[in-house]
Backbone bond lengths (Angstrom), bond angles and torsions (degrees), N, CA, C in turn:
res aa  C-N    CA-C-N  psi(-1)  N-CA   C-N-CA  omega(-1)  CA-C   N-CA-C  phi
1 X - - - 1.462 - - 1.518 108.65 -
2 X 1.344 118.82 137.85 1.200 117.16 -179.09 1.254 121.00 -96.41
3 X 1.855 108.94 123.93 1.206 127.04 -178.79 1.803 115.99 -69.41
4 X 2.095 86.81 103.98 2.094 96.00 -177.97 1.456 106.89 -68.41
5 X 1.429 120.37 170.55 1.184 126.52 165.37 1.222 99.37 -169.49
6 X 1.817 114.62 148.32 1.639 120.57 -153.80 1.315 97.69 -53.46
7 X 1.832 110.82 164.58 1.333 111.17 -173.51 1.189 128.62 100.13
8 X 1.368 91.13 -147.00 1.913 97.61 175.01 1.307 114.04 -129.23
9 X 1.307 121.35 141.29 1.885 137.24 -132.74 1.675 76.82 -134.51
10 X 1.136 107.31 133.65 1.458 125.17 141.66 1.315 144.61 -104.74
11 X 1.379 113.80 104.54 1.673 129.68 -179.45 1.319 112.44 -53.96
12 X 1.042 124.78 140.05 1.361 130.48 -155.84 1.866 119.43 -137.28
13 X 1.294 108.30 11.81 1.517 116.60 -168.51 1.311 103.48 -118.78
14 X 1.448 123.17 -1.05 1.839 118.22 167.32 2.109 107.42 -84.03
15 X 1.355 99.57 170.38 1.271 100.73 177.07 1.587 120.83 -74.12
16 X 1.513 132.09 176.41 1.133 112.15 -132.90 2.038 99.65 -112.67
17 X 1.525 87.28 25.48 1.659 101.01 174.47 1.473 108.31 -113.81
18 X 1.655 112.26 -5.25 1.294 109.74 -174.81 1.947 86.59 -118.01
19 X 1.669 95.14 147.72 1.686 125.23 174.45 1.783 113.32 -97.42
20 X 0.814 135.28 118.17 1.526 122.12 176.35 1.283 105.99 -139.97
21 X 1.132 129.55 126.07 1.865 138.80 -169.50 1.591 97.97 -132.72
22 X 1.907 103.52 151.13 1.090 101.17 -174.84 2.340 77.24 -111.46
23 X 1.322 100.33 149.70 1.839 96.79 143.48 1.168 122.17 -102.62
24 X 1.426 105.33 158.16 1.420 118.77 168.21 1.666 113.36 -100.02
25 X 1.487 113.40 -177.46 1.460 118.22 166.11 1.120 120.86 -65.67
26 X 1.091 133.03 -31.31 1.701 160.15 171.80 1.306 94.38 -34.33
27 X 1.569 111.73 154.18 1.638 110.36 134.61 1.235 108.43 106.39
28 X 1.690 128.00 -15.18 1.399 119.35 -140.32 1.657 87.78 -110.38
29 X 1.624 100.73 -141.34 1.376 125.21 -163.42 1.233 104.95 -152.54
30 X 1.492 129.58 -1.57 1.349 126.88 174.08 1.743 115.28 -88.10
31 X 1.070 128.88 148.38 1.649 128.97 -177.65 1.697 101.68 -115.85
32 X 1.479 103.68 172.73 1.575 137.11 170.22 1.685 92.55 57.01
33 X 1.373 121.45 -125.20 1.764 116.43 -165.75 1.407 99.67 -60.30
34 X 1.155 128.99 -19.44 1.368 127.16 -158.10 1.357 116.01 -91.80
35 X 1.112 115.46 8.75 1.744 127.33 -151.52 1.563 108.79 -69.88
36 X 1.134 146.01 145.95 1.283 104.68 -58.14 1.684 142.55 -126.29
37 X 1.297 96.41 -7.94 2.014 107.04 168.27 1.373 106.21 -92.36
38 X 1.439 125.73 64.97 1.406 116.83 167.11 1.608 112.49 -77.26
39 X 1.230 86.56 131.29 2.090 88.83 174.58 1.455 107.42 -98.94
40 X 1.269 130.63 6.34 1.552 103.90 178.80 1.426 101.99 -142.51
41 X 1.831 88.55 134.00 1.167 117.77 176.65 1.595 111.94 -48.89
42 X 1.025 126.63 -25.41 1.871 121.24 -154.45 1.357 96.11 -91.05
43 X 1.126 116.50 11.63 2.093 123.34 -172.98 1.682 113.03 -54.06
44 X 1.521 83.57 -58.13 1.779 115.69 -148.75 1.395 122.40 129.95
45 X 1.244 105.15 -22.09 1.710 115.32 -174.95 1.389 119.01 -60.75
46 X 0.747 131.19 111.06 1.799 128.58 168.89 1.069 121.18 -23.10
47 X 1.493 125.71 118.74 1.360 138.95 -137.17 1.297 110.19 -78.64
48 X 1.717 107.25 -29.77 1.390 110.15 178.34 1.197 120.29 -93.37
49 X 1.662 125.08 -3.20 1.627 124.99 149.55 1.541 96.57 -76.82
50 X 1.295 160.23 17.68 1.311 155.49 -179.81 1.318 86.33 -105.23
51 X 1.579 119.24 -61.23 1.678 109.55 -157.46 1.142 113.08 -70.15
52 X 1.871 120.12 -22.53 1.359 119.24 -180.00 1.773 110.32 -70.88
53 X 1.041 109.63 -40.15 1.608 103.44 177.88 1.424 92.77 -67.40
54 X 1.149 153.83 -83.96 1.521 137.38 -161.69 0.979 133.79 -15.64
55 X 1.480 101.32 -48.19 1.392 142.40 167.87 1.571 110.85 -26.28
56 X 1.822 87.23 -62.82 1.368 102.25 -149.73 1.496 96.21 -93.41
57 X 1.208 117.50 -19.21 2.016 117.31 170.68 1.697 112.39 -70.83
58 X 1.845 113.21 -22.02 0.705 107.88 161.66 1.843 142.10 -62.47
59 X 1.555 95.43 -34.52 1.353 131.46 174.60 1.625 114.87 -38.92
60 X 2.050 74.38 -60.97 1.809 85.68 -165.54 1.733 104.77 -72.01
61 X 1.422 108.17 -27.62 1.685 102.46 -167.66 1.881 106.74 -76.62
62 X 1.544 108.92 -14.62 1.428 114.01 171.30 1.607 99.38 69.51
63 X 1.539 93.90 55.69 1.926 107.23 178.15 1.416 99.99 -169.72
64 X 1.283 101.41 135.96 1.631 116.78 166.68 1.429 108.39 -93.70
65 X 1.478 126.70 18.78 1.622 118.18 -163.88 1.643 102.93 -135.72
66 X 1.044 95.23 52.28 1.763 105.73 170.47 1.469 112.89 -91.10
67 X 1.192 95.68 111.30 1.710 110.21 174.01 1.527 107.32 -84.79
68 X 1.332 107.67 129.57 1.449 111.01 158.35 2.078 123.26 -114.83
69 X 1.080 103.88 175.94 2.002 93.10 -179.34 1.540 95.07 -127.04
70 X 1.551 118.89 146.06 1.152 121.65 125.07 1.606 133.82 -41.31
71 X 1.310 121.03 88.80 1.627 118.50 -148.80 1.751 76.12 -104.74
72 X 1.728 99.29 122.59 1.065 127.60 151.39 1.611 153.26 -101.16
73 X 1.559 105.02 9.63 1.250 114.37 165.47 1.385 103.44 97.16
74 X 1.475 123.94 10.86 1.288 107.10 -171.07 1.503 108.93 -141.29
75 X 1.338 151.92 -130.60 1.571 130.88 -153.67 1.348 102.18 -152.76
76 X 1.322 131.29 26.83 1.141 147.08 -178.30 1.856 100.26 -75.41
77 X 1.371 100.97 136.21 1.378 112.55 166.43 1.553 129.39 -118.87
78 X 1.324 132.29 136.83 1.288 119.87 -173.13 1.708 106.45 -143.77
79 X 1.843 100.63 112.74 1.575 94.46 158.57 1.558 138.69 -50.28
80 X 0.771 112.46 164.05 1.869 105.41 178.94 1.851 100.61 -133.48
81 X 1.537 107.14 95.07 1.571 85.20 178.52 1.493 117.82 -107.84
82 X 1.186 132.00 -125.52 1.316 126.63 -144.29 1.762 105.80 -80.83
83 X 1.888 92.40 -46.01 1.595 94.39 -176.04 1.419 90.84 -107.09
84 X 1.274 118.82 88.45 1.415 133.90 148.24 1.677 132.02 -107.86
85 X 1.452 113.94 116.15 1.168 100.13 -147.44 1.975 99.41 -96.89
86 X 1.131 118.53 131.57 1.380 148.36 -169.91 1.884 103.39 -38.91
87 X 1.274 94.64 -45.54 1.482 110.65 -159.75 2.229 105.95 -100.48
88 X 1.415 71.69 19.16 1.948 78.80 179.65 1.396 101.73 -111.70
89 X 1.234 127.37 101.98 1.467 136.63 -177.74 1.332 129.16 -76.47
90 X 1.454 132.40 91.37 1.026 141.49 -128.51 1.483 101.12 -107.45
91 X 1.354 120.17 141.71 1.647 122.56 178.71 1.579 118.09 -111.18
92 X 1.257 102.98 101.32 1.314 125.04 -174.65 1.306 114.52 -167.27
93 X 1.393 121.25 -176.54 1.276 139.63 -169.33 1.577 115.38 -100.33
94 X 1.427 120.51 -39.23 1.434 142.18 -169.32 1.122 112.20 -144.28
95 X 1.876 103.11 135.34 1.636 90.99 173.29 1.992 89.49 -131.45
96 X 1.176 106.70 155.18 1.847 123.37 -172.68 1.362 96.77 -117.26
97 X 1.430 128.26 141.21 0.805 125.17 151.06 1.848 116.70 -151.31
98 X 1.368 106.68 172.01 1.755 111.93 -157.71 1.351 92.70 -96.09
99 X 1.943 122.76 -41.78 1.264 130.40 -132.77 1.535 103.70 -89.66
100 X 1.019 111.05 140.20 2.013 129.37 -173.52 1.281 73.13 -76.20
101 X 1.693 107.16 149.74 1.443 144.48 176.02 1.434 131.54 48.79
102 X 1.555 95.77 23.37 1.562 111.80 -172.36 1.486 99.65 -113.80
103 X 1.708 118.34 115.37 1.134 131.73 -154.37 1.236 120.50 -99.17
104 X 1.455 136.07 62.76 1.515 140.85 -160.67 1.814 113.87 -66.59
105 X 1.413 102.47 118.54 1.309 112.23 -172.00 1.313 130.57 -110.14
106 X 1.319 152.36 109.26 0.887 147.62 -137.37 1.576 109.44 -125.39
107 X 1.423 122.66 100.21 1.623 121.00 -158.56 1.686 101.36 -66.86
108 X 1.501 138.76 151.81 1.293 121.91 115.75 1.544 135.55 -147.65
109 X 1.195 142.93 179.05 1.164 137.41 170.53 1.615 108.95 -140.23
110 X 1.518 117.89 74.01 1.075 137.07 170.56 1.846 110.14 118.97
111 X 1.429 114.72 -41.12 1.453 106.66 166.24 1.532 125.68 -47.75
112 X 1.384 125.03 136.94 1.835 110.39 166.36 1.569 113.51 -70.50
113 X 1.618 97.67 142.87 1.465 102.59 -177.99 1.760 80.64 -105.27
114 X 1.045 93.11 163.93 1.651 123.02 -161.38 1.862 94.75 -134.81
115 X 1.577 109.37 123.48 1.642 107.84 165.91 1.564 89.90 -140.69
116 X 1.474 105.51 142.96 1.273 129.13 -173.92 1.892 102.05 -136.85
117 X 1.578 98.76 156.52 1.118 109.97 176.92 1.599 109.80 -169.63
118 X 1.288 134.83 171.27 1.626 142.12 -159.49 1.780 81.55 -111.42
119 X 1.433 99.52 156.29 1.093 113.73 166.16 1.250 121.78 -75.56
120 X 1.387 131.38 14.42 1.773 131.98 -180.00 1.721 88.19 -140.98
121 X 1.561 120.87 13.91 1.366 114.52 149.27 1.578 97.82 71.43
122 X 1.482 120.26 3.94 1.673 109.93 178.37 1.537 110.07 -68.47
123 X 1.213 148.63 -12.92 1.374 127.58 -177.19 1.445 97.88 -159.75
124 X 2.075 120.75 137.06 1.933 88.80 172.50 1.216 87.05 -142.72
125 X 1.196 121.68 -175.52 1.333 121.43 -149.68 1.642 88.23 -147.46
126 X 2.110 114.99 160.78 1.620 123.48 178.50 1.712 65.50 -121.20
127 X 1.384 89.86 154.93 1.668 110.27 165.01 1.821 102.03 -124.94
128 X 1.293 130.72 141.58 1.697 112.35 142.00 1.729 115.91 -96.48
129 X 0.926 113.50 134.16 1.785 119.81 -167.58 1.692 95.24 -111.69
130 X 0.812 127.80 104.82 1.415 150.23 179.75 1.647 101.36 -132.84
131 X 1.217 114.19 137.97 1.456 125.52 -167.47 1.356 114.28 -68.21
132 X 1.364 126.17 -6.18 0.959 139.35 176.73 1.501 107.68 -96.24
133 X 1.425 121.59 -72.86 1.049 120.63 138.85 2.187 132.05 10.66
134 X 1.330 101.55 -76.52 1.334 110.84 157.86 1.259 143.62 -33.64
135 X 1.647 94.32 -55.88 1.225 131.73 -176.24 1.455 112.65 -54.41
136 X 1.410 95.49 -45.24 1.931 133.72 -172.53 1.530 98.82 -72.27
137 X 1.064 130.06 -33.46 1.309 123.47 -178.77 1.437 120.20 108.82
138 X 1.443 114.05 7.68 1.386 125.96 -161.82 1.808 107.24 -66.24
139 X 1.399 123.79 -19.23 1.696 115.50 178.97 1.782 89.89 -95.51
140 X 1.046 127.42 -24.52 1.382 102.98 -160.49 2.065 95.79 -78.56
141 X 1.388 107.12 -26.99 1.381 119.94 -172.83 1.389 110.51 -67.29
142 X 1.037 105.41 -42.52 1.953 123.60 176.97 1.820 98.59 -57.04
143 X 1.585 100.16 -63.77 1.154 101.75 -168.50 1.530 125.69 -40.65
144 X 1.568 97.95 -52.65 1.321 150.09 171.27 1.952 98.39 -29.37
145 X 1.126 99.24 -55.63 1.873 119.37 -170.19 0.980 96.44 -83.92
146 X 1.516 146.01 -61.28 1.220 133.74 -173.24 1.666 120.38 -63.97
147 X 1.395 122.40 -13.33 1.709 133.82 164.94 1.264 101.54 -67.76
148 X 1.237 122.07 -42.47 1.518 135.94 175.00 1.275 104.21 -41.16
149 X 1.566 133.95 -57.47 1.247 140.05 -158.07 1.275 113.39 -92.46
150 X 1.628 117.20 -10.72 1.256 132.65 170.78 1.362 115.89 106.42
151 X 1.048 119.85 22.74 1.570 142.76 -175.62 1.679 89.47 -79.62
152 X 1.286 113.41 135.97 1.282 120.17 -179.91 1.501 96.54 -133.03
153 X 1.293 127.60 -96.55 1.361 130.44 -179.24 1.152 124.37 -47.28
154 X 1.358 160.03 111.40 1.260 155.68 -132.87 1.623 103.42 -113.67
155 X 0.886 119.96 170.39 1.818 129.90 169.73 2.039 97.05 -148.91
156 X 1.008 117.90 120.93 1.573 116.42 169.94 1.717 111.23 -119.58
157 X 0.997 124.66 151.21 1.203 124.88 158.15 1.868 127.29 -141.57
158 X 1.356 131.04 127.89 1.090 111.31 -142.47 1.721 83.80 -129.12
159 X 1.249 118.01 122.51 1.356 142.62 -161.58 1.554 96.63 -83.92
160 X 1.559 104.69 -165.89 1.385 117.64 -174.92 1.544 121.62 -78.34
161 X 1.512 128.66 134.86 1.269 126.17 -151.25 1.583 89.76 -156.81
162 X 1.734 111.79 158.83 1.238 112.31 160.95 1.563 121.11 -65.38
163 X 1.581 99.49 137.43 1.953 104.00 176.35 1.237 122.37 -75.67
164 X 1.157 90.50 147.43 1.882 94.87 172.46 1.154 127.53 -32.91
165 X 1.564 107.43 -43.09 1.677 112.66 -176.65 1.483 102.46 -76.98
166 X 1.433 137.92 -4.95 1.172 130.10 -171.65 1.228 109.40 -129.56
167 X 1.394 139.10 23.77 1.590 157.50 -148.28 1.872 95.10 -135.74
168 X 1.273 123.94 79.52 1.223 112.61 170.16 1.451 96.17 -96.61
169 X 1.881 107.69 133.54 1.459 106.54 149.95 1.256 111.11 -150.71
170 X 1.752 110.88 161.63 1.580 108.12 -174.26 1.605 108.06 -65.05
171 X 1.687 89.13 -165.42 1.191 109.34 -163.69 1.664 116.79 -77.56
172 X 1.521 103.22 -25.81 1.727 95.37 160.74 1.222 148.42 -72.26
173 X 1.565 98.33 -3.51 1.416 114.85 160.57 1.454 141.87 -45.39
174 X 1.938 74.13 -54.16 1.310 111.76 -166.88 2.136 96.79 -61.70
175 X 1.579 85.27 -58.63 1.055 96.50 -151.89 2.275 109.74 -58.25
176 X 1.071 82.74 -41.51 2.050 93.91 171.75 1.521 78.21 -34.92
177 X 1.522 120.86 -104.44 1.016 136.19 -157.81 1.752 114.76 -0.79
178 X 1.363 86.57 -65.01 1.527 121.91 -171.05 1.855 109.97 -43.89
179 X 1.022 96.00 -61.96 1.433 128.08 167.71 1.569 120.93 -46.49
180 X 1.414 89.38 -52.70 1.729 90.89 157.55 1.444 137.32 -86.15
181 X 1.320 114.85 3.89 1.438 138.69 -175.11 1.686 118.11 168.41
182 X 1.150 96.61 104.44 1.779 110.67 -172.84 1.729 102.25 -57.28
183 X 0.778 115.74 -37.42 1.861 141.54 167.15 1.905 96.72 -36.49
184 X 1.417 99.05 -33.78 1.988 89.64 -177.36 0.951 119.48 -100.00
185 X 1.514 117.44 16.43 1.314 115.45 170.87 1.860 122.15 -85.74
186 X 1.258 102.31 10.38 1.828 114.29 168.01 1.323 98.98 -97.74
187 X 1.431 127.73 -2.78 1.562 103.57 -177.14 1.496 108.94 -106.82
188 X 1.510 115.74 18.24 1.285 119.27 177.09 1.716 105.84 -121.23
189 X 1.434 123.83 163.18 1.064 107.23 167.16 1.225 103.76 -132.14
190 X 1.482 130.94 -157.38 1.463 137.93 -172.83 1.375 87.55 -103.55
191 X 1.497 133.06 139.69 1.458 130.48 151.77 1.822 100.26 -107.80
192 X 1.377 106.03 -55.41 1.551 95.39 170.11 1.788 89.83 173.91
193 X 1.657 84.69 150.16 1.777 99.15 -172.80 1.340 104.92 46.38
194 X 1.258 113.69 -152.16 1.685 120.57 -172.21 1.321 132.23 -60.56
195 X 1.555 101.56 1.53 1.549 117.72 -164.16 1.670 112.90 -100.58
196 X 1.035 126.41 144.88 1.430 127.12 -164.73 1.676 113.69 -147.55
197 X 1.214 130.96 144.61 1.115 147.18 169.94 1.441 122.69 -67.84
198 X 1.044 144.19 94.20 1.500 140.20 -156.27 2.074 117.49 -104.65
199 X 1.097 110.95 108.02 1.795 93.70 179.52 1.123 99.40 -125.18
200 X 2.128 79.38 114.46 1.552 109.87 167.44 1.623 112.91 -56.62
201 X 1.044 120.52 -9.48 1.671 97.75 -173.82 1.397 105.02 -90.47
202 X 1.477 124.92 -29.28 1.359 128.89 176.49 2.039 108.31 -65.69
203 X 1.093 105.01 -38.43 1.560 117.09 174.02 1.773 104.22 -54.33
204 X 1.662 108.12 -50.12 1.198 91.48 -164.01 1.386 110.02 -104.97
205 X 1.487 117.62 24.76 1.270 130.80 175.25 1.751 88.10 -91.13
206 X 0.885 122.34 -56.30 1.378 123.24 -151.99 1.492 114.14 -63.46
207 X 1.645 92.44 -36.02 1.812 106.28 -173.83 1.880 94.72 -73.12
208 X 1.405 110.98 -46.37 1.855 105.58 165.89 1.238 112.04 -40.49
209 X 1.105 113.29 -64.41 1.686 106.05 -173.50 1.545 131.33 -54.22
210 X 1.742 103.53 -29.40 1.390 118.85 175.54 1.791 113.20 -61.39
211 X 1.684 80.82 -24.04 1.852 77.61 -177.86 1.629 130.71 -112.62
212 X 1.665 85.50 19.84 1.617 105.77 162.43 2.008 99.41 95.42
213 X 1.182 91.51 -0.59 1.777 93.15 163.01 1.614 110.13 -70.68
214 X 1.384 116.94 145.79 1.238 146.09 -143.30 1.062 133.56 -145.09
215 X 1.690 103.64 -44.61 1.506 112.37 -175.02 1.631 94.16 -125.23
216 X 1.272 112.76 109.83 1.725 138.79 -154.29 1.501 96.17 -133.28
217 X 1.303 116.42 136.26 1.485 143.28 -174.53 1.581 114.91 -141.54
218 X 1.400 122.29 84.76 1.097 124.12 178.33 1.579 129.71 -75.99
219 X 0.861 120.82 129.73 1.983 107.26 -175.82 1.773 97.93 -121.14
220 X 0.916 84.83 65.17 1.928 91.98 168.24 1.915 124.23 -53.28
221 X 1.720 93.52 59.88 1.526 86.80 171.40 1.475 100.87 -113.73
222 X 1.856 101.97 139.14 1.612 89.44 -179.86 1.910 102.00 -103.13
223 X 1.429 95.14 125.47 1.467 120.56 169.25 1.931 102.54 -46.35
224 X 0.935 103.70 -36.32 1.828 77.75 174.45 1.373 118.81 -107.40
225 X 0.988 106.42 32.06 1.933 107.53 131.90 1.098 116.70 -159.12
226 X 1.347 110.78 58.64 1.367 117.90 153.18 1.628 105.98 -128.30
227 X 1.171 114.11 64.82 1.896 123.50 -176.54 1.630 100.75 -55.54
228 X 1.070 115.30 -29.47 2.010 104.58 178.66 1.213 110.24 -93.62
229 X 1.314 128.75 -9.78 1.888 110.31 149.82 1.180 110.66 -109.93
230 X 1.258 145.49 -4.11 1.340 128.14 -154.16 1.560 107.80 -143.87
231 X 1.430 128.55 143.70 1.188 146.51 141.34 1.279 107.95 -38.67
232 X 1.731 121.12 146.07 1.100 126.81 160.88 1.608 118.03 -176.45
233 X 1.851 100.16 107.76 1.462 105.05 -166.10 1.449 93.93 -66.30
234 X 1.347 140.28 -49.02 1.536 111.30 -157.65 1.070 106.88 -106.13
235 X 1.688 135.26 34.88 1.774 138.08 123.14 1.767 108.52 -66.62
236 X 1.546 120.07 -47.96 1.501 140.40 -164.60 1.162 113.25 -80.19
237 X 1.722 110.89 -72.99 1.707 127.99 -144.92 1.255 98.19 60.35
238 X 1.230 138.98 -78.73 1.429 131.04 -147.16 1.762 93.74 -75.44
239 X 1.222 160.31 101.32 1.603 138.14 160.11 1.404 105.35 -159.03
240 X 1.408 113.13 163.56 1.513 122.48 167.89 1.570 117.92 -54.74
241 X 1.107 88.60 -162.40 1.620 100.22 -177.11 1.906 102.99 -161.11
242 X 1.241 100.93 122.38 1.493 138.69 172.38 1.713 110.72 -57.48
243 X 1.161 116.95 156.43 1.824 107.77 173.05 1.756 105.82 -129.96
244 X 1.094 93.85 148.95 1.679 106.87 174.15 1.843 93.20 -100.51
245 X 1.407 140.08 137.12 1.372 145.69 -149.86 1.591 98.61 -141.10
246 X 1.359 129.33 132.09 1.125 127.05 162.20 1.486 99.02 -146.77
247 X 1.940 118.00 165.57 1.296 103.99 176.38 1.744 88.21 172.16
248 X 0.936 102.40 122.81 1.839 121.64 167.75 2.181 103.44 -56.52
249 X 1.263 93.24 100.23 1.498 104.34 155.44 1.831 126.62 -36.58
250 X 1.405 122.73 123.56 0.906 132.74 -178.91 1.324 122.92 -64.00
């Protein structure tokens, strides 16, 4: 498990042309729920403590070309190529890209962010894994796009997310899942009556594996109880949001 510390964390299981950083809450310029590297504007936070942490994630990654998405819960994929402009906010789930020093970011506060990459580091991809998300098909689609580009051997790594023991959801959760693979009914448990315990990392381990991914890196910290590194809408409602960072070296 990888040991966080305020700031910016470096992932260490992609190849050695690709960069991938996790953030923490630490570090920023935002105050009160927001405390303090929140990256996303859609919070509530004052836009210009938003741009100063950007700013400053920009700093540390030594790139002005950090893409971020409007992540909407659903399985949409989007390349990012050469003339892609930074400040065009894109609505989807995943973004892939080929281009050295272009920094794909993936917001969350309790969803798993998902970073993928080829073993010769030619193309990598931010995923957001939200159960809905999943459900939608959004890793098999990612996956799906990056074969496209000629990515064969996969590298994934799946950052900080809410835990199982702290993941209550009803019974239609369960049941989609279920429905789409009888196989997902171990990744839920009984908490009581209709309500069930759900772990996204086993969900999105499984959908990796379905698609011939292999080389899997889990970081099992759960964001709602860990309040001094991590974001977390359903510990908060009101709070920032943290980034999962990947990006092909220049």
């Amino acid at each position: 498990m990888q040991n966080f510390k305020p700031g910016l964390c470096r992932v260490i299981v992609f190849p050695p042309n690709v960069a991938a950083f996790q953030t923490t809450r630490e570090g920023g310029a935002s105050s009160g729920a927001y405390a303090s590297f929140n990256l996303g504007f859609h919070t509530g936070d004052e836009p210009k403590q938003v741009a100063l942490n950007r700013m400053r994630l920009g700093m540390l990654l030594q790139t002005d070309r950090l893409f971020f998405m409007d992540q909407v819960h659903g399985n949409s994929v989007q390349q990012i190529g050469p003339a892609a402009d930074p400040l065009q906010i894109r609505s989807c789930d995943a973004l892939i890209t080929q281009e050295s020093g272009f920094a794909l970011c993936v917001m969350t506060a309790d969803c798993l962010p998902l970073l993928l990459s080829d073993l010769q580091g030619r193309a990598v991809a931010a995923v957001h894994c939200g159960w809905r998300g999943l459900l939608a098909g959004v890793v098999a689609n990612t996956v799906s796009a990056m074969r496209n580009l000629g990515c064969t051997e996969l590298i994934a790594w799946m950052g900080p997310a809410i835990g199982t023991e702290s993941y209550e959801v009803g019974s239609e959760v369960r049941q989609g899942f279920v429905a789409q693979n009888p196989d997902f009914a171990s990744c839920f448990k009984v908490k009581a009556g209709e309500r069930f315990l759900c772990n996204l990392y086993a969900i999105t381990c499984s959908l990796l594996r379905a698609q011939g991914v292999r080389l899997i890196t889990v970081c099992e910290y759960d964001t709602y109880t860990q309040p001094n590194l991590f974001y977390s809408y359903r510990r908060d409602k009101i709070c920032g949001r943290q980034a999962s960072v990947i990006m092909k070296k220049g």
